[in-house]
C-alpha positions in Angstrom: -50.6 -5.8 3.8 -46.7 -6.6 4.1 -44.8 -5.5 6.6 -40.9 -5.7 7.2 -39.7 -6.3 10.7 -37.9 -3.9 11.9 -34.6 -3.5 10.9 -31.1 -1.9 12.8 -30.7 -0.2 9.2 -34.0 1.5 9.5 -33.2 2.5 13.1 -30.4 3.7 12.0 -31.9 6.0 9.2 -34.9 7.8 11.4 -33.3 10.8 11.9 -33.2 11.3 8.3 -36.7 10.2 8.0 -37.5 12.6 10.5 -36.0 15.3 9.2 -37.9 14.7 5.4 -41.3 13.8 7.2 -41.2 16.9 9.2 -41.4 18.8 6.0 -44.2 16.7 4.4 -45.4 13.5 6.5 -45.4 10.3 4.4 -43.0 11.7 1.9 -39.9 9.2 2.0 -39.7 5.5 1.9 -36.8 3.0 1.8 -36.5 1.8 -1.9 -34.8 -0.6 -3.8 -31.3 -3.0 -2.9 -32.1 -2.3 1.2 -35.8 -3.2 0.5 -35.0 -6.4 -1.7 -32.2 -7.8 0.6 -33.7 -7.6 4.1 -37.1 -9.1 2.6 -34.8 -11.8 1.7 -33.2 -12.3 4.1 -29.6 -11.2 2.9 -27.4 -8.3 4.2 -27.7 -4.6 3.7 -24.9 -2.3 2.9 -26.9 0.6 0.8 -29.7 2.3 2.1 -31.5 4.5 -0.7 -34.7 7.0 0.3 -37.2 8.0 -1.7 -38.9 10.8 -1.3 -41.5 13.3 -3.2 -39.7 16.4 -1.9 -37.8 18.2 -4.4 -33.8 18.3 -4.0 -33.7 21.9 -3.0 -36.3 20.7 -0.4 -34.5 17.9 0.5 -31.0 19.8 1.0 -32.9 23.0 2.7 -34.5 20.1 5.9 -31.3 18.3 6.3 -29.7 21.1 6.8 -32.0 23.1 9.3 -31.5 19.6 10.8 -27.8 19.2 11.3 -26.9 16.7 8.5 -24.3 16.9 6.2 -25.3 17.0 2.5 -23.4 16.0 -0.8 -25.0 17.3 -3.8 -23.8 13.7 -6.0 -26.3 13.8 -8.2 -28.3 17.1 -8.0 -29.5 17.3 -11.7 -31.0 13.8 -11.4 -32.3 14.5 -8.1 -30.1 12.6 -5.8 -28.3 14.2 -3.1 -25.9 11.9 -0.2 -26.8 12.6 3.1 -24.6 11.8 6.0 -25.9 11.8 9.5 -24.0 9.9 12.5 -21.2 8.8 10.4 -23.6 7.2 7.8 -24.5 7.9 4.1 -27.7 7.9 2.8 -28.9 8.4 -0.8 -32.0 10.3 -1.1 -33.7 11.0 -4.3 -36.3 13.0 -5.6 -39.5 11.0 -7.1 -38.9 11.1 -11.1 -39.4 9.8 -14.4 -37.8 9.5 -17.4 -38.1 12.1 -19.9 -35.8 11.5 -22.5 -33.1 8.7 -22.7 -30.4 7.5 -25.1 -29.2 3.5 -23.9 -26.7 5.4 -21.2 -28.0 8.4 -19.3 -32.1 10.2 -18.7 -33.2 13.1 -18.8 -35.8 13.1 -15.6 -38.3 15.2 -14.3 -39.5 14.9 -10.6 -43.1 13.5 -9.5 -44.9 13.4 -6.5 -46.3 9.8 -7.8 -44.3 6.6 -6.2 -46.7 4.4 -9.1 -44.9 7.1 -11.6 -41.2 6.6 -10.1 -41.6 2.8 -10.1 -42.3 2.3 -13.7 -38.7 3.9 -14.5 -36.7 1.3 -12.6 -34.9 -1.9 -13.6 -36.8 -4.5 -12.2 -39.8 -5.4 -10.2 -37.7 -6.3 -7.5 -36.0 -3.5 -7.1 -39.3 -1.3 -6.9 -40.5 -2.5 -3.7 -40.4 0.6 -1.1 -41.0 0.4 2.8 -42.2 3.1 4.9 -40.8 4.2 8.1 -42.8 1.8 9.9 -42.0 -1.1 7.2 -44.9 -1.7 5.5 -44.2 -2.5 2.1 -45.5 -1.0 -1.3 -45.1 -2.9 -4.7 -46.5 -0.8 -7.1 -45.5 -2.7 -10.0 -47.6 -5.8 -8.1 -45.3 -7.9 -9.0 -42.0 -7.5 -6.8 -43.0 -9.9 -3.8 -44.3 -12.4 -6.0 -41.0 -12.3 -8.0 -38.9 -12.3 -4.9 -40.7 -15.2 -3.5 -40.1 -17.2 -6.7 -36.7 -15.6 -6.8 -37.4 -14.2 -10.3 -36.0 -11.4 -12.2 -38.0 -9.4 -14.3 -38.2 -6.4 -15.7 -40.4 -3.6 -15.0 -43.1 -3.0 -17.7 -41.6 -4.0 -21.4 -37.7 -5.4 -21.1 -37.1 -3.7 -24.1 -38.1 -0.5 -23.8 -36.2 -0.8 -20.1 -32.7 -1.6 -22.0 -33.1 1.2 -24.7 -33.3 3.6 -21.7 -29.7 2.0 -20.4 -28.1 -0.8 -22.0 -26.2 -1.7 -18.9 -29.1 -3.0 -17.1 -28.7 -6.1 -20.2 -25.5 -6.9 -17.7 -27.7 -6.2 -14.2 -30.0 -8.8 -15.7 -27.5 -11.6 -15.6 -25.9 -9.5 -12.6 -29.4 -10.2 -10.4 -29.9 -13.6 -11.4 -26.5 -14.8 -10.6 -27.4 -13.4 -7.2 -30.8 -13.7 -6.2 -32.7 -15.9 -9.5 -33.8 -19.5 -9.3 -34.7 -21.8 -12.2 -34.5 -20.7 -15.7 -33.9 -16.7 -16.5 -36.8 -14.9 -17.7 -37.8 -15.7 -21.2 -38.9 -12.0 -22.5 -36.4 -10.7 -20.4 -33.6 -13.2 -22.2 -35.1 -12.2 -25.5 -34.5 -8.7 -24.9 -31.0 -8.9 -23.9 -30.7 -11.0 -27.2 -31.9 -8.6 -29.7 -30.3 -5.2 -27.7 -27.4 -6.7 -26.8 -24.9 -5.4 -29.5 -26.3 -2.1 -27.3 -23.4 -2.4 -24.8 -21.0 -1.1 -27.4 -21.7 2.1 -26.2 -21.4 1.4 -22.3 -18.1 2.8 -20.8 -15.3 0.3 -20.4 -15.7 1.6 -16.5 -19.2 0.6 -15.8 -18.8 -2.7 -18.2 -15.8 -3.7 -15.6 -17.9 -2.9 -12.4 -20.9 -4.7 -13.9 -18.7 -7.9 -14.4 -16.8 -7.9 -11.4 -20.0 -8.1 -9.4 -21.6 -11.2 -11.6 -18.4 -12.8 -10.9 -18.6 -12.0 -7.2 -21.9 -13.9 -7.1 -21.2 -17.1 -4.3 -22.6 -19.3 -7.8 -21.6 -17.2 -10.6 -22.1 -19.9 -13.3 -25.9 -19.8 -13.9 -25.9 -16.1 -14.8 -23.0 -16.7 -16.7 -24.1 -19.7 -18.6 -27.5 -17.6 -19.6 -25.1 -14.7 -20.9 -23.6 -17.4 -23.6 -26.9 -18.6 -24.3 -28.7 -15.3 -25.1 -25.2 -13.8 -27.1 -24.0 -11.3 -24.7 -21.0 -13.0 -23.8 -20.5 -12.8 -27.3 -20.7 -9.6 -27.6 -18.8 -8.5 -24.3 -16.2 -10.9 -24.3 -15.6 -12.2 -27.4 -12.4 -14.2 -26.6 -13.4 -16.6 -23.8 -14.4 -19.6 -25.7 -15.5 -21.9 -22.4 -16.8 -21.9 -19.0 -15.2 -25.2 -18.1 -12.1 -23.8 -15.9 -14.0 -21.5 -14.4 -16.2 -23.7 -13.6 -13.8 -25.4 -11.2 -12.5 -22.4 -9.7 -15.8 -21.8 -8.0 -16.3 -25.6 -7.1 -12.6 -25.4 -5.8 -13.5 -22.1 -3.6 -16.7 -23.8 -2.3 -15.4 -26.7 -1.0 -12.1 -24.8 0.4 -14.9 -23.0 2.4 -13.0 -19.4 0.0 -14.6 -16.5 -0.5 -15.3 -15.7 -4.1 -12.7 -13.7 -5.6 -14.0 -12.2 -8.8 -10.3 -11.4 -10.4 -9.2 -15.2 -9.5 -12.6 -16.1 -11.5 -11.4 -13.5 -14.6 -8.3 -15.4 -14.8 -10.1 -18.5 -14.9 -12.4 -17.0 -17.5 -9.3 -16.7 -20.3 -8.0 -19.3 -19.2 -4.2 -17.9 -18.9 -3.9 -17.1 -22.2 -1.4 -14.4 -22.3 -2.6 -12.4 -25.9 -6.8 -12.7 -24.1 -5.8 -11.0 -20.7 -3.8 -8.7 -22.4 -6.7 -7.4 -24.4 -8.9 -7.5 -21.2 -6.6 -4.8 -19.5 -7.0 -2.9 -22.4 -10.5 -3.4 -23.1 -11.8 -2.6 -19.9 -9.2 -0.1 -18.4 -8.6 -2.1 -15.2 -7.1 -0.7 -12.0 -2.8 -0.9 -11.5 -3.4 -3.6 -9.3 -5.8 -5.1 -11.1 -3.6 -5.5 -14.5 -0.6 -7.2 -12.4 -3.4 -10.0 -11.4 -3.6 -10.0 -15.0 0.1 -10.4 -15.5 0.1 -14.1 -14.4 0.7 -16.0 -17.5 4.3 -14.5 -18.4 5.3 -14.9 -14.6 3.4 -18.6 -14.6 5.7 -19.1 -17.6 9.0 -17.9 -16.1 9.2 -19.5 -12.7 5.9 -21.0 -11.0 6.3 -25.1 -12.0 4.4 -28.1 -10.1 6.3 -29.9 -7.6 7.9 -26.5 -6.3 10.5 -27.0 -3.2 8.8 -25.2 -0.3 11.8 -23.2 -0.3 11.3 -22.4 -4.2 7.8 -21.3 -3.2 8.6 -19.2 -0.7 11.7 -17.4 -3.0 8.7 -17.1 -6.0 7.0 -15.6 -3.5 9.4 -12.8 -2.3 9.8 -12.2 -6.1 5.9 -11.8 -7.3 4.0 -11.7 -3.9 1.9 -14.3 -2.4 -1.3 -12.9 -4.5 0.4 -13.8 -7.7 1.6 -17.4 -6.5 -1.7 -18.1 -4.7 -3.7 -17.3 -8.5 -1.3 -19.9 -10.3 -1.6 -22.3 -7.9 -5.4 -21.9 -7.8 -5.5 -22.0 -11.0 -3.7 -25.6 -11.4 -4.8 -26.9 -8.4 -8.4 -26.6 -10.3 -7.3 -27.5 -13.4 -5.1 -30.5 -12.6 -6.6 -31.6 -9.0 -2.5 -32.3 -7.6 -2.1 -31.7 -4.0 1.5 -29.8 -4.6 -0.4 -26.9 -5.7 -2.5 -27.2 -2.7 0.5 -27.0 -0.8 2.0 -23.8 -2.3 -1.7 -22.3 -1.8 -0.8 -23.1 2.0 2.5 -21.5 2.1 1.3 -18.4 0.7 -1.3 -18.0 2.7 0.8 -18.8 5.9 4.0 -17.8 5.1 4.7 -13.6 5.9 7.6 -12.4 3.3 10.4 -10.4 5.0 12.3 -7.5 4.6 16.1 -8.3 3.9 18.1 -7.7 7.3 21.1 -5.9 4.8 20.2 -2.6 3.8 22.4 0.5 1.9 23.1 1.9 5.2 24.6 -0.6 6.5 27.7 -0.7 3.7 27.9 2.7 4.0 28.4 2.5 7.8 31.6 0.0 7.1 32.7 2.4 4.2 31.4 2.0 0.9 30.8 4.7 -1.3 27.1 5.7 -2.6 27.0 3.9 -6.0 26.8 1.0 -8.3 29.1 -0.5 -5.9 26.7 -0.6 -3.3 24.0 -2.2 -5.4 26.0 -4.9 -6.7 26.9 -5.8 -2.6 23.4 -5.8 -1.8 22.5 -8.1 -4.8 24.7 -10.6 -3.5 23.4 -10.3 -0.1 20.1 -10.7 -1.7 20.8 -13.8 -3.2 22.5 -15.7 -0.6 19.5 -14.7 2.0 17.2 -16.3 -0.8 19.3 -19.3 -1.3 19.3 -19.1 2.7 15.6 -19.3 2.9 15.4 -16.5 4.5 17.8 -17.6 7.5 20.8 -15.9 6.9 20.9 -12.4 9.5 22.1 -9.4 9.1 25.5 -10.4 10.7 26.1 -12.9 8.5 25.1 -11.4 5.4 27.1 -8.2 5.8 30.6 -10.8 6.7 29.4 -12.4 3.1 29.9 -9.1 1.6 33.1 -8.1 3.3 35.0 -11.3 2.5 34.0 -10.4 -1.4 
């Protein structure tokens, strides 16, 4: 018999086991990501309950015990729980009744062997009890965890017909947790479904991506995706790996966190037509699609061998994100140590606010106007030809003299 030590996220969670268990005693048990990652050894941030009581049950106890309760996914059984300032997800024992590649129709079960068999993979279907002895009911989660192996519960197949996106949590889970070489029924699978994801939302596609690409070594997850066809299929236009792979070997030994939107850029390479189709492809957020805008700006102004006081002017135009990405990008690429220097500055250097505003021509008698934004404009040019020294003193006698 396994057990988990304890752990401050099952502390943390009793009063919600309390509140379950006093309805029906050994009816919840910590499943899935929280299970996985503490047996590991790596850091919890989700902590999903399972439990046999039924969702009306479930809302009905945490209630008549004083925590708040978000109905999220009711039909499917789940409902978000919040007790001392922290959500939980519980949900209702179920299997799958009916499915079509991207949603299930479920019915509940009191049987934990029953609601095993319907998730993704066998690490993933490892449960703890209050106490934190483990349950594997697929008997082969700690094995596969030990080995740091990702495989699929039951037939892989018959897993990715239920929901084609778990073809991308495949490649998502070995980037993160799998040693050695990927699974070779489960890499077989993803081969033959993978034209599949063509009917996955552009949303879930993105998040799926993102989260590969925030893996610390990103690269053999990735590489397995080109060898079974699904970056094919999902990205048709990246052609190679090979700037990307600097990027992370650049971010390891700058001791950077891994910054999955640095790593897209590196993925199409700057090519201004691929990125393009990316933002459109996957519906990125606003902020998100001006990462993306890099190439036309790289074009335009960013150049190695940059002044510092050219740096620091490019960044008061485009922001020190959008600097830092082209000279992350180059410094990868190229190796030259005047793109580590303009990663420096933009890190270091905090980008004011001009000391010359509208109010202040107004307050020496200018009329509201084009007038006034053809003064400032001037301003703004001598302050950035200044670097940035020039007060507001000095920059409102510039504008007087004319």
């Amino acid at each position: 018999m396994y057990r988990l030590a304890p752990q401050p996220w099952m502390i943390a969670a009793q009063r919600v086991m309390d509140a379950l268990e006093t309805a029906r005693p050994g009816s919840a048990r910590f499943v899935g990501g929280c299970v996985r990652n503490a047996l590991l050894g790596e850091p919890v941030s989700d902590v999903d309950i399972a439990t046999q009581l039924t969702p009306d049950e479930v809302e009905r106890v945490m209630r008549a015990a004083g925590i708040a309760v978000h109905p999220t996914g009711f039909e499917h059984g789940t409902l978000t729980v919040v007790a001392d300032h922290t959500p939980y997800e519980v949900t209702t024992l179920r299997r799958d009744v009916e499915t079509d590649g991207r949603r299930a129709v479920v019915a509940f079960t009191q049987d934990w062997a029953e609601d095993a068999q319907r998730r993704d993979f066998r690490i993933n279907a490892l449960y703890a009890d209050r106490e934190g002895q483990i349950f594997d009911p697929t008997g082969g989660g700690l094995e596969d965890l030990k080995h740091r192996r990702i495989i699929f519960v039951g037939d892989p197949e018959i897993r990715l017909r239920e929901d084609y996106l778990r073809i991308l949590r495949f490649f998502r889970f070995y980037a993160w947790y799998g040693v050695g070489e990927p699974d070779a029924a489960g890499m077989a699978a993803c081969r033959k479904l993978r034209t599949g994801m063509d009917g996955i939302s552009a949303e879930r596609i993105w998040m799926e991506l993102k989260k590969i690409l925030a893996a610390p070594q990103p690269m053999p997850g990735l590489e397995a995706m080109q060898d079974a066809g699904v970056l094919d299929v999902l990205l048709p236009k990246v052609k190679t790996l090979s700037l990307l792979r600097k990027v992370v070997a650049l971010e390891s030994a700058r001791n950077q966190a891994p910054d999955p939107m640095l790593r897209v850029l590196a993925l199409f390479e700057n090519v201004p037509a691929s990125l393009q189709w990316l933002n459109q492809r996957l519906r990125v957020s606003t902020a998100e699609a001006r990462r993306l805008n890099l190439p036309s700006i790289r074009r335009a102004t960013i150049v190695d061998g940059m002044s510092a006081p050219a740096v620091r002017a490019a960044i008061h135009e485009h922001g020190a994100q959008m600097v830092r990405d082209i000279a992350f990008l180059e410094l990868a690429e190229t190796g030259s140590p005047a793109w580590a220097e303009m990663i420096d500055i933009a890190d270091a250097w905090t980008n004011p606010v001009m000391p010359l505003g509208g109010g202040d021509l107004i307050a020496q008698g200018y009329e509201q106007g084009e007038v006034i934004g053809v003064a400032l404009d001037k301003a703004r040019k001598a302050w950035i030809a200044s670097d940035f020294t020039l007060d507001r003193d000095a920059l409102l006698a510039l504008v007087l003299k004319g």
